[in-house]
N, C-alpha and C positions, 0 to 999 in steps of 0.2 A: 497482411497475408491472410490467404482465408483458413479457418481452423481448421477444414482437410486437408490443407494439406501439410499440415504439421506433425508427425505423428512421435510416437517414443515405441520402440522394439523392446520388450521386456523377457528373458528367458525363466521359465519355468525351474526349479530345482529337482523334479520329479520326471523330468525327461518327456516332458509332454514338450507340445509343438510351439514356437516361441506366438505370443500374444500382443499385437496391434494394441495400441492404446491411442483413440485420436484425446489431441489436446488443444489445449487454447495456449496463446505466446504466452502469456503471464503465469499460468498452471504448468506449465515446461520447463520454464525456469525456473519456478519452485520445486516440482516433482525433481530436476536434478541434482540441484542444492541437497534435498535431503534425500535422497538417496543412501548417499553417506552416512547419515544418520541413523538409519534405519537398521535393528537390527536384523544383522545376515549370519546366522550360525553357521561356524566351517568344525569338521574336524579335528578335536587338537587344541581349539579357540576356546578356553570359556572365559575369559575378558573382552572387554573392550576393543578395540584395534588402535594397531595408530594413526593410521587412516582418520578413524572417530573422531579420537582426542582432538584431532589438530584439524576438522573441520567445524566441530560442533555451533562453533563461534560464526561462523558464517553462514551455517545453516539457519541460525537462527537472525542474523541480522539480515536475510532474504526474506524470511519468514516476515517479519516487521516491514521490508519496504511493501512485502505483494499488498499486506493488510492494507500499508499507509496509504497505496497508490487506489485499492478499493473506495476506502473510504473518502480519501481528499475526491476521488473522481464523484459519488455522490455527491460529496458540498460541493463542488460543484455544478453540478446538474438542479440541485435546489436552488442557487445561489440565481442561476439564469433563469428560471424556471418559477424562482420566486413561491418556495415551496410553503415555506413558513412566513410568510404575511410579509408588512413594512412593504419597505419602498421598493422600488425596481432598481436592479444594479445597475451603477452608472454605465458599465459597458454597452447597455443594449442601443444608451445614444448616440455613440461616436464610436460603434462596431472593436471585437476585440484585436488583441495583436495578432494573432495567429488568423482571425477574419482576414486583415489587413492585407497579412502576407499572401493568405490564396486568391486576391482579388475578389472580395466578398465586399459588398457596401452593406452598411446593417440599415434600415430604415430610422431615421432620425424620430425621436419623441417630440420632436419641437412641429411633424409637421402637423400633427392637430391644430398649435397652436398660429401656426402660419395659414394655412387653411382659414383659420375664424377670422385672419385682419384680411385677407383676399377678400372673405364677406362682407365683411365690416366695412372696406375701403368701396367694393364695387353694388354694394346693392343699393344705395342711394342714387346710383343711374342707370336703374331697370326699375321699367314704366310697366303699368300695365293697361293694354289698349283695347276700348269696346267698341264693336261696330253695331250703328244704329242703323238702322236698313226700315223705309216704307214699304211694307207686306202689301202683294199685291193678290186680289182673289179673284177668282173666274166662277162666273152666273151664267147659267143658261138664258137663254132668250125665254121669257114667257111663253112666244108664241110655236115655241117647237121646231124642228128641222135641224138641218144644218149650218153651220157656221152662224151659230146666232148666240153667240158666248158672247162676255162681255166684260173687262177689265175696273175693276171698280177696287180705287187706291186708300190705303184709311189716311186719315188728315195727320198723326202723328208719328214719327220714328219710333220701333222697336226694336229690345237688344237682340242683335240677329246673332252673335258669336265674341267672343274675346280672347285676346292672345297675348303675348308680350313683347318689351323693345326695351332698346336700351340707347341714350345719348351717346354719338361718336362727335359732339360739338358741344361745346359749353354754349353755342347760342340757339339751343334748342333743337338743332338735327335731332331725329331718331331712326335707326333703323329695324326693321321689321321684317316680317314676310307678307307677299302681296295677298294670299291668302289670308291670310287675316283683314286685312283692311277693304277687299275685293267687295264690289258692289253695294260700298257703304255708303249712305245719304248723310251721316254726321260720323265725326269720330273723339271719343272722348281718350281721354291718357290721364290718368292717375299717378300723379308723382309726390314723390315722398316729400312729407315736410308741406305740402300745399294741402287745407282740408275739403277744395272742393273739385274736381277733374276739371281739366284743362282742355279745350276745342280744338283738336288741332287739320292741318289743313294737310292733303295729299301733296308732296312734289313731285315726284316721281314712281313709277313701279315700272316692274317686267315679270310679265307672269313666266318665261322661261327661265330666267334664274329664281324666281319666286321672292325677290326681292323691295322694297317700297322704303323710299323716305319721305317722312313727314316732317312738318314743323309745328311747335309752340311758342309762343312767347309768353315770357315769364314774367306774370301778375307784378314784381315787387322790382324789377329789375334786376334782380341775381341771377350771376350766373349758373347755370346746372352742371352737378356734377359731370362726367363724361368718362365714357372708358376706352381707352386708345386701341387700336386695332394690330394685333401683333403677327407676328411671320409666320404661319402655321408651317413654312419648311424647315424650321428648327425644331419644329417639338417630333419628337418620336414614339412609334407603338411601345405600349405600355406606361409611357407619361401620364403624370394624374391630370383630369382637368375637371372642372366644376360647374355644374350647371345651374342660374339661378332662373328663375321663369313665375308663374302662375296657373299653375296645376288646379283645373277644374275651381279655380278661385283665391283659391288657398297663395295669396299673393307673398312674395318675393323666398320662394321656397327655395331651401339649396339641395342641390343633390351631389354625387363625388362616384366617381370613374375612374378609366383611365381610356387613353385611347387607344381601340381595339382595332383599327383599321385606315386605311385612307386611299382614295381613289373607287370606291362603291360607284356604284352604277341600280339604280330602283325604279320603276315605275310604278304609278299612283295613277289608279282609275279618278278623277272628277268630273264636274258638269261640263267639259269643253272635250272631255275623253280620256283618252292616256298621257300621262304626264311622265316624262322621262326625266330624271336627276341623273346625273352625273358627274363625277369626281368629289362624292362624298364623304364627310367624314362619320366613321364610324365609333360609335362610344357605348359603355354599358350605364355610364350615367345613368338613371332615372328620369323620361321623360315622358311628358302625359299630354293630354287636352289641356292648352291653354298654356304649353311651353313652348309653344311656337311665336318663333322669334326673338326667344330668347337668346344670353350669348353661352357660349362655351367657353369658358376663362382654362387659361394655363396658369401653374403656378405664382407668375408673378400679377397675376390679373390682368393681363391682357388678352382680347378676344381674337380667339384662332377659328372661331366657327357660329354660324348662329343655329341654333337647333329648330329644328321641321319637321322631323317626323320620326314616327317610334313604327316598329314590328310591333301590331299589335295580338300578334297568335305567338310568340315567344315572351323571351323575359332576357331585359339587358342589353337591347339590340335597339338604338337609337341612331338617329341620323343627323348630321349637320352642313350646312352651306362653311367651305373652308373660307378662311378672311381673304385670301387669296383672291378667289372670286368678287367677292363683297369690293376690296378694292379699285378693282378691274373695272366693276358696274357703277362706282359711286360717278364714277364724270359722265355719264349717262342718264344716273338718275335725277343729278342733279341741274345738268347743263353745264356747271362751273367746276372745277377742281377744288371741293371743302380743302378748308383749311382741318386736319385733323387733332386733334388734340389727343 
């Protein structure tokens, strides 16, 4: 109840006009308790009353609950609140009773530590991939005029961009974005546990979905880790999910979200023009240069999105291909229906 609208009526002894007192529930019920208590001189009276005698006792055992209930309500507020150091109370991991009863879920403390074996488990298949590209330069013609340019290639591949992927096959698939890989002359992939990049070959891309699979074969014969491709129509806005990539270099970096949207629609000015996305997912994850084609993992570590592209005039506003899609395009890209792992 709110404290106005609680009040107490009080009459003056002096014939003045009766005086409003707003109060609080727990000051209400004390203020009446002692009332009684209190002495009220009458006429006639100079003892005690028996009124007095025979409430005092309960005046005062009010007295005692208002305090007890003051101060227990502190320890607890320290107690949650973790006022005075140690540990954190158990209740905050498996929410309290009274959470319980209003339908309250408490955020579990275990998910930090779930969180780190999602990493632990999926970052060993996210690659990160460099496109070597022969730069080409334009010379004028010595002798002047027009159209007397002239195309002159250098003899070795330079690193024209890098981005990342991840294994959807233990026998070397990886998935990417075409942008990344686009108008590459060599493509190397850096996999964990191998110490020198791996050459891997284009299979397929689509620059409308912005999609590409590559392959490697693996130096030792082992199979590569791989990360299974999950239902993104199960996971729902404000779900955590995790993004692991290669940010400006800064290889198998993780970032933590949740997801903020789905069904986006963006276009991207590039060298072919406007590039329209459509039925994107949207995340605050942290995404940068060189997190493209990364995956976006859901809780259990499976990828519901590959990340592509960040707002870069905002903060928190990333983009990703949902696995849905990815799905849909793998017998496309590949020709054959992968075996998914």
């Amino acid at each position: 109840m709110n404290e106005r609208n609680l009040t107490d009526t009080q009459t003056t002894n002096d014939g003045r006009e009766p005086m409003t007192v707003y109060q609080s529930p727990l000051m209400a019920s004390y203020e009446k308790e002692m009332a009684g208590y209190r002495p009220q001189p009458s006429p006639g009276d100079v003892g005690p009353s028996k009124r007095r005698n025979g409430t005092s006792f309960a005046a005062y055992l009010t007295s005692f609950l208002v305090g007890a209930m003051l101060v227990g309500g502190f320890g607890y507020a320290a107690d949650r609140g973790n006022l005075f150091g140690g540990q954190a109370p158990a209740a905050e991991a498996s929410g309290s009773a009274s959470e319980a009863a209003a339908g309250i879920t408490a955020a579990s403390v275990k998910a930090k530590g779930d969180i780190a074996t999602v990493f632990e488990t999926a970052s060993p298949a996210v690659v990160k991939i460099e496109n070597y590209a022969v730069p080409t330069y334009s010379m004028r013609s010595p002798f002047g005029g027009r159209g007397g340019g002239q195309q002159r290639q250098a003899s070795e591949p330079v690193l024209a961009g890098s981005g990342t992927g991840f294994f959807f096959s233990t026998d070397g698939y990886i998935l990417t974005n075409e942008h990344v890989i686009a108008d590459a002359d060599e493509l190397k992939v850096t996999v964990e546990g191998y110490d020198e990049p791996l050459t891997a070959k284009l299979v397929g891309s689509n620059y409308e979905l912005d999609l590409a699979v590559l392959k490697v074969e693996s130096p030792d014969g082992q199979a590569f880790p791989a990360l299974e491709l999950g239902n993104v129509d199960q996971t729902s806005i404000g779900d955590w999910v995790i993004a692991i990539g290669n940010p400006y270099g800064l290889d198998h970096t993780m970032t933590l979200g949740v997801l903020s949207a789905k069904g986006r629609e963006i276009t991207i000015a590039d060298e072919q023009g406007d590039h329209t996305y459509r039925n994107l997912l949207q995340t605050d994850a942290s995404i940068n240069s060189g997190n493209s084609g990364g995956p976006l993992l859901n809780e259990r570590g499976e990828v519901v999105g590959m990340n592509t592209a960040v707002n870069s005039e905002a903060q928190g506003i990333g983009f990703a291909i949902p696995s849905s899609t990815i799905k849909e395009a793998l017998n496309e890209l590949m020709n054959v229906k992968p075996a998914v792992s």
